[in-house]
C-alpha positions as semicolon CSV with decimal commas, in nm:
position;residue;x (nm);y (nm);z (nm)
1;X;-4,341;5,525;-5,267
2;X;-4,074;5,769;-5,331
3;X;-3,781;5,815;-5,158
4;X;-3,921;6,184;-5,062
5;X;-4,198;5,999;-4,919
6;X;-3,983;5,818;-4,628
7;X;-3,825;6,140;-4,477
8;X;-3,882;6,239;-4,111
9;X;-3,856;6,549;-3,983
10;X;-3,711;6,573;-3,625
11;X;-3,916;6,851;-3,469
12;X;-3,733;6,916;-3,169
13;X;-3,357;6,845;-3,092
14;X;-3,101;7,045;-2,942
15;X;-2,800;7,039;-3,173
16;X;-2,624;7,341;-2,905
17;X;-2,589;7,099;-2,667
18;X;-2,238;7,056;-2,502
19;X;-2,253;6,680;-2,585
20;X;-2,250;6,767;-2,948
21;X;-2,004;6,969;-2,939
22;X;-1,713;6,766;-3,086
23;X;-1,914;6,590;-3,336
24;X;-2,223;6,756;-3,431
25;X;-2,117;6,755;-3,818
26;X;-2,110;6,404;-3,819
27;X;-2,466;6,354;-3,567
28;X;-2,611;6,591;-3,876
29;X;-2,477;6,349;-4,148
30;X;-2,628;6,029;-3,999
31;X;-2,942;6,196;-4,002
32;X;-2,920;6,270;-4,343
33;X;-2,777;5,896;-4,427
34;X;-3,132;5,784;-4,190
35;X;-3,323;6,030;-4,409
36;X;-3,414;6,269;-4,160
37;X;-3,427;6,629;-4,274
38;X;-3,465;6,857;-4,187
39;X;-3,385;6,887;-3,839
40;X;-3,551;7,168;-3,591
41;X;-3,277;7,278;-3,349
42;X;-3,423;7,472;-3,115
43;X;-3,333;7,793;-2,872
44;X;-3,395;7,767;-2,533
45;X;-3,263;8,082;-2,383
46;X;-3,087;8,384;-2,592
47;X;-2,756;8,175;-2,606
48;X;-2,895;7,884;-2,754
49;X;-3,136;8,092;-2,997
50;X;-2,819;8,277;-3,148
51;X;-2,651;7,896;-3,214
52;X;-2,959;7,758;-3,360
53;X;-2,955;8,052;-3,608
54;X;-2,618;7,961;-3,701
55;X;-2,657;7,606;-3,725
56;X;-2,957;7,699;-3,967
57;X;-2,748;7,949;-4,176
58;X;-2,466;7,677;-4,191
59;X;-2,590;7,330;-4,224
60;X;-2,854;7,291;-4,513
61;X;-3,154;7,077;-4,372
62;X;-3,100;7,250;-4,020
63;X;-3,395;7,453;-3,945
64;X;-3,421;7,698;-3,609
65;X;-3,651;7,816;-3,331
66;X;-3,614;8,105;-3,090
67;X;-3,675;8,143;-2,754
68;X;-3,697;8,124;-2,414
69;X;-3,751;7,804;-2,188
70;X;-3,949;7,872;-1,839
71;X;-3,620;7,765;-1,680
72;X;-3,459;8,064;-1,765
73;X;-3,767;8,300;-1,763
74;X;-3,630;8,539;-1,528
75;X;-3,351;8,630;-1,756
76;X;-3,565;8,755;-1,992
77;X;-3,559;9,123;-2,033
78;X;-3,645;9,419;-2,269
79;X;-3,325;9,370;-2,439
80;X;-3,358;8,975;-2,445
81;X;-3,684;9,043;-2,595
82;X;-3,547;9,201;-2,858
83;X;-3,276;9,000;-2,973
84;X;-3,532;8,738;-3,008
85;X;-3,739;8,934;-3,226
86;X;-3,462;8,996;-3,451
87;X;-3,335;8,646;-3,444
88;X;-3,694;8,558;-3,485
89;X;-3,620;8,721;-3,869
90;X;-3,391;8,548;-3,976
91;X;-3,496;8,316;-4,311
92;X;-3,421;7,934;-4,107
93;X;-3,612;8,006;-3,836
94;X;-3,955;7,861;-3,811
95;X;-4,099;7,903;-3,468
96;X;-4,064;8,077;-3,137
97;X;-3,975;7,835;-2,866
98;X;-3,907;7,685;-2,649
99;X;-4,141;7,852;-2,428
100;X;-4,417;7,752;-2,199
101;X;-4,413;7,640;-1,813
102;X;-4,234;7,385;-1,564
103;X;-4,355;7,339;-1,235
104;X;-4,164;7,025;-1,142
105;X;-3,793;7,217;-1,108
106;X;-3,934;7,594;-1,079
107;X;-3,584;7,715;-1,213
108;X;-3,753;8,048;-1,215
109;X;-4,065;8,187;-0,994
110;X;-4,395;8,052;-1,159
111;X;-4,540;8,473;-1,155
112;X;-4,264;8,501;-1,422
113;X;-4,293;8,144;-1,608
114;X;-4,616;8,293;-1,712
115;X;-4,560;8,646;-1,745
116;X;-4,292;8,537;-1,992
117;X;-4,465;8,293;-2,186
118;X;-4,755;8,524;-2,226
119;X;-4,544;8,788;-2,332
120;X;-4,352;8,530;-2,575
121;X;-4,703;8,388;-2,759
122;X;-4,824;8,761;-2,830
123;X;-4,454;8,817;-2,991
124;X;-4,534;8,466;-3,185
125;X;-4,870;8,629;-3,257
126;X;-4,687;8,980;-3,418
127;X;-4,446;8,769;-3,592
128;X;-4,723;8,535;-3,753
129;X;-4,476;8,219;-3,585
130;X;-4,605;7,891;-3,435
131;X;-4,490;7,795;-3,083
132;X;-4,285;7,521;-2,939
133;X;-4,430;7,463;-2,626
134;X;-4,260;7,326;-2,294
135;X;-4,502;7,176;-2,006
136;X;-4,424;6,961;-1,714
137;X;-4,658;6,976;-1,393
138;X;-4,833;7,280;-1,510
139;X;-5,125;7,168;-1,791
140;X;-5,337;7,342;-1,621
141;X;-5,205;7,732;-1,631
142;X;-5,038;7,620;-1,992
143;X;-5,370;7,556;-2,126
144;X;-5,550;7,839;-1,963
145;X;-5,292;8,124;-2,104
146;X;-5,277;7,971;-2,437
147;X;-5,659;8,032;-2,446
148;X;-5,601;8,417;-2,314
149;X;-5,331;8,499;-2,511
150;X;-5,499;8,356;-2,850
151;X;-5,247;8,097;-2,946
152;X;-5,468;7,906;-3,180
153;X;-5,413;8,216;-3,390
154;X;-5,068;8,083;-3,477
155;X;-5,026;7,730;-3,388
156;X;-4,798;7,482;-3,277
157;X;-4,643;7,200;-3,087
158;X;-4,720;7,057;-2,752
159;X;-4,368;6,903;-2,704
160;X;-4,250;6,588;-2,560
161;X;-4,660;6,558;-2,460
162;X;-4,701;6,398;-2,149
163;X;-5,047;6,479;-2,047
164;X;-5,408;6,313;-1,984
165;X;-5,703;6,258;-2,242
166;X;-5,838;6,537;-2,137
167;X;-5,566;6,814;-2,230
168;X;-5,506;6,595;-2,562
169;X;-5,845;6,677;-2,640
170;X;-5,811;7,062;-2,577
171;X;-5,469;7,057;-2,753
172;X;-5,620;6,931;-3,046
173;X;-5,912;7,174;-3,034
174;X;-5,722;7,463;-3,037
175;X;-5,526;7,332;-3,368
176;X;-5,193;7,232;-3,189
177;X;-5,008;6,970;-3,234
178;X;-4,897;6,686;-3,014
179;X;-4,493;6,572;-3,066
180;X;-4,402;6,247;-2,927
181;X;-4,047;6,105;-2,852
182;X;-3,878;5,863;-2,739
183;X;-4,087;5,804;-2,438
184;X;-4,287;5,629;-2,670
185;X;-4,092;5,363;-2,670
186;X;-4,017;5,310;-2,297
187;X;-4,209;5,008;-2,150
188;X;-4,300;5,242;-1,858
189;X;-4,513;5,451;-2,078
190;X;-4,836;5,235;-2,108
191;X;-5,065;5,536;-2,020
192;X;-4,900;5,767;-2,297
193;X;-4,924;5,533;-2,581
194;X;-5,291;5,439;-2,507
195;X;-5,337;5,832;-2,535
196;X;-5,149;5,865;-2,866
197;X;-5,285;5,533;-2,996
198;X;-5,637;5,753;-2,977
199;X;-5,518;6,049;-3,165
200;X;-5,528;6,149;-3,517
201;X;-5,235;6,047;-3,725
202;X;-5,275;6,427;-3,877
203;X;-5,201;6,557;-3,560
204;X;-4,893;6,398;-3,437
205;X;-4,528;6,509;-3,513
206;X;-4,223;6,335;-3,411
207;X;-3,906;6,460;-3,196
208;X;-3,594;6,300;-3,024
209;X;-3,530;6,652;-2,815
210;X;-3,187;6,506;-2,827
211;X;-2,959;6,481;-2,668
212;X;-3,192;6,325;-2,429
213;X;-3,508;6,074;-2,375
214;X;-3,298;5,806;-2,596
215;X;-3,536;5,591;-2,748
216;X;-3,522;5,185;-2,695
217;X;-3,251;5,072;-2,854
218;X;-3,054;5,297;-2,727
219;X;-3,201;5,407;-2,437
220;X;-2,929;5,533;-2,181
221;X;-2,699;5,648;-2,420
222;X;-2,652;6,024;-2,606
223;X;-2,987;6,085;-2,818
224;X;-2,935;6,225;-3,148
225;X;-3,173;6,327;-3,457
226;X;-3,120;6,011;-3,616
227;X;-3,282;5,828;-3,394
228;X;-3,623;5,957;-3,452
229;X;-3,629;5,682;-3,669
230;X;-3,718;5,462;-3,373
231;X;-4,019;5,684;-3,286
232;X;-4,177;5,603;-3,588
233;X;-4,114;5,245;-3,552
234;X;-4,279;5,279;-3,230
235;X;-4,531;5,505;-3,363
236;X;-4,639;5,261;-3,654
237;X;-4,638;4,963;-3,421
238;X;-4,896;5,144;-3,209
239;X;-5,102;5,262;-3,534
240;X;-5,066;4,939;-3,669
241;X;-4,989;5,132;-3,992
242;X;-4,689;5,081;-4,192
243;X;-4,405;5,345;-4,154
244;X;-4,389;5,496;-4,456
245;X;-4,743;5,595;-4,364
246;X;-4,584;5,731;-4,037
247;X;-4,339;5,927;-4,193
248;X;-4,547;6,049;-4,473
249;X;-4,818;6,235;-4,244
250;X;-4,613;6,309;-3,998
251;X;-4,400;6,466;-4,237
252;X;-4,629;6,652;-4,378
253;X;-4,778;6,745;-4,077
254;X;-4,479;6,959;-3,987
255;X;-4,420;7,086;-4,339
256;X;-4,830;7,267;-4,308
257;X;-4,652;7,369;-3,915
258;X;-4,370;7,511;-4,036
259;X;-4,451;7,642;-4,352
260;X;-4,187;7,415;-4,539
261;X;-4,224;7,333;-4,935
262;X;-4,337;6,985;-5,069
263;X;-3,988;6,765;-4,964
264;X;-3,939;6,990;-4,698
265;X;-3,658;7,208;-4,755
266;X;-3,693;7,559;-4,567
């Protein structure tokens, strides 16, 4: 194969993080040496959305997404709203996320996780965006206003997927896909990888949402986008495939998601 064939493409990391902060030139160089590019940096509030723009205008093979994470739900506002929307323009970003539901912490009240991540799929919808979507604890109101609110019109990621058979199964049949990380690789994670060893190789992106869920190797220490690497080795082990088949569709996978070009340049 080609070298073009190996790249991955870390779908989810967050390159705003405070623990890059001192060195995130150099965490975006060994992902380029480990031929993973580009990477998706990814908003999570309005802060976070205006610094993955910027890492996306500055650092070629950094692509963005915008949003708002149910953490931070109740901050959203009218004027919040729009900011997004206009970041939302901008050429390097690719998606509207990360949005969606978490039950477990309940950072914000759950009447306004949803309200917001209603209101954020119909502004995916306008914008002709695929979402990024956040669930923990809550499959069950994720699933049901992704159905209301028409998300299969647009598309997108299930991220960091932790969920049963069953929700695979509806993921799939409303066209999203399903990212794994580096809880693939934990030896505590015997129900996941039975679920992913069941899905279609077509339907599975990769993510390190660094900097954390480290995979094994490094497992306890900072995550970065490099590491993805290890996902795939995880991944192909599972598959029984060979990772350059890994990377190839699951490469590819994101390119059709995102709307990238053959190689994968934005």
């Amino acid at each position: 194969m080609g070298e073009s064939d190996t790249i991955l493409i870390d779908t989810h990391a967050h390159l705003d993080h405070e623990r890059f902060k001192d060195d995130v030139d150099q965490v975006i160089e060994r992902a380029k040496l480990a031929k993973v590019q580009p990477i998706v940096t990814v908003g999570a509030d309005l802060a976070s959305s205006r610094q993955a723009v910027d890492f996306a205008r500055r650092y070629p093979g950094v692509i963005a997404t915008v949003g708002v994470h149910p953490h931070d739900a109740d901050s959203v506002s009218d004027s919040v709203l729009d900011e997004i929307t206009m970041l939302a323009g901008d050429e390097g970003v690719v998606a509207i996320g990360e949005i969606g539901l978490d039950y477990h912490y309940d950072f914000s009240p759950r009447d306004v996780q949803r309200r917001v991540f209603a209101i954020q799929i119909s502004l995916a919808r306008e914008l002709g965006l695929p979402i990024v979507v956040h669930v923990r604890e809550a499959y069950r109101d994720v699933m049901s206003i992704l159905k209301s609110e028409h998300a299969e019109d647009v598309g997108g990621i299930i991220h960091c997927f932790s969920g049963d058979r069953e929700v695979a199964k509806d993921c799939l049949d409303m066209g999203f896909y399903i990212s794994v990380g580096g809880i693939l690789t934990f030896a505590n994670s015997k129900e996941l990888r039975g679920i992913i060893k069941g899905l279609p190789l077509e339907r599975i992106l990769l993510e390190t949402d660094s900097p954390y869920l480290t995979p094994v190797p490094y497992r306890g220490k900072r995550n970065e986008p490099a590491y993805v690497v290890h996902v795939a080795e995880a991944l192909a082990n599972l598959k029984d495939i060979t990772f350059d088949k890994v990377a190839e569709i699951t490469t590819l996978n994101a390119c059709k998601l995102f709307g990238l070009r053959k190689g994968c340049s934005a």
